[in-house]
C-alpha positions as CSV (number, residue, x, y, z in Angstrom):
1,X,45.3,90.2,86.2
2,X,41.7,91.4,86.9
3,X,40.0,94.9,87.5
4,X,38.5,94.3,91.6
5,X,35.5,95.9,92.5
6,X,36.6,97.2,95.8
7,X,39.8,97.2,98.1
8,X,38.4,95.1,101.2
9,X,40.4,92.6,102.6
10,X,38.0,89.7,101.6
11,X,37.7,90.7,98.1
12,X,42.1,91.4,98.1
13,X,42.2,88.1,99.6
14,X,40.3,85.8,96.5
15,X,41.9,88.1,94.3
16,X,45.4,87.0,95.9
17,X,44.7,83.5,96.4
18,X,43.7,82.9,92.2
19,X,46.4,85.6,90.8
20,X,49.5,85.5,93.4
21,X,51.9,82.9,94.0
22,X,52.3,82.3,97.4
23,X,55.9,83.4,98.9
24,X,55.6,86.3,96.5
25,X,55.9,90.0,97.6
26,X,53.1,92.4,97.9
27,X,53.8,95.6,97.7
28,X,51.4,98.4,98.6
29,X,50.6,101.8,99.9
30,X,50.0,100.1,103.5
31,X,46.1,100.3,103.2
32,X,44.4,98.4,106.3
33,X,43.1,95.9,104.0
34,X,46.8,94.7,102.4
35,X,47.5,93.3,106.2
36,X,45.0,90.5,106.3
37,X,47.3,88.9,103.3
38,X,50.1,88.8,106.1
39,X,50.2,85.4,107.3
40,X,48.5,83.6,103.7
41,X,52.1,82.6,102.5
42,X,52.6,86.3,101.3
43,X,55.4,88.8,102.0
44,X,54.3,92.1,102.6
45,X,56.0,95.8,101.9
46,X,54.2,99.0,102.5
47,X,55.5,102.3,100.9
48,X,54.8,105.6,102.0
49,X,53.7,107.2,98.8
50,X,53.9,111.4,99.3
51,X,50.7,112.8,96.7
52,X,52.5,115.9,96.5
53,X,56.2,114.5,95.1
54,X,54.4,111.5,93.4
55,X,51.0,111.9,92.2
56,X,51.2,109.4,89.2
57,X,49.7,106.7,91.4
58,X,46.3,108.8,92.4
59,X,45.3,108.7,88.4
């Protein structure tokens, strides 16, 4: 794994591409960039992530 410099879809793209085996699932907090992997080979699955219930994953 690797620390990304941004979240846009090109950058989440390489990133897929060298660390994800394709037919594996992606799952994310739906951000517009994760759907440009749909259609690569990879299975997406976007969760609706509430800040209030759940913050752990804004730290």
């Amino acid at each position: 794994m690797e620390v990304i410099p941004n979240i846009k879809s090109k950058t989440l793209i390489d990133f897929a591409e060298r660390q994800i085996n394709c037919g594996s699932t992606i799952i994310s907090d739906g951000c517009r960039s994760y759907r440009k992997l749909d259609g690569r080979g990879y299975k997406l699955q976007f969760l609706v992530y509430n800040p209030k219930k759940n913050p752990d994953h804004l730290r």
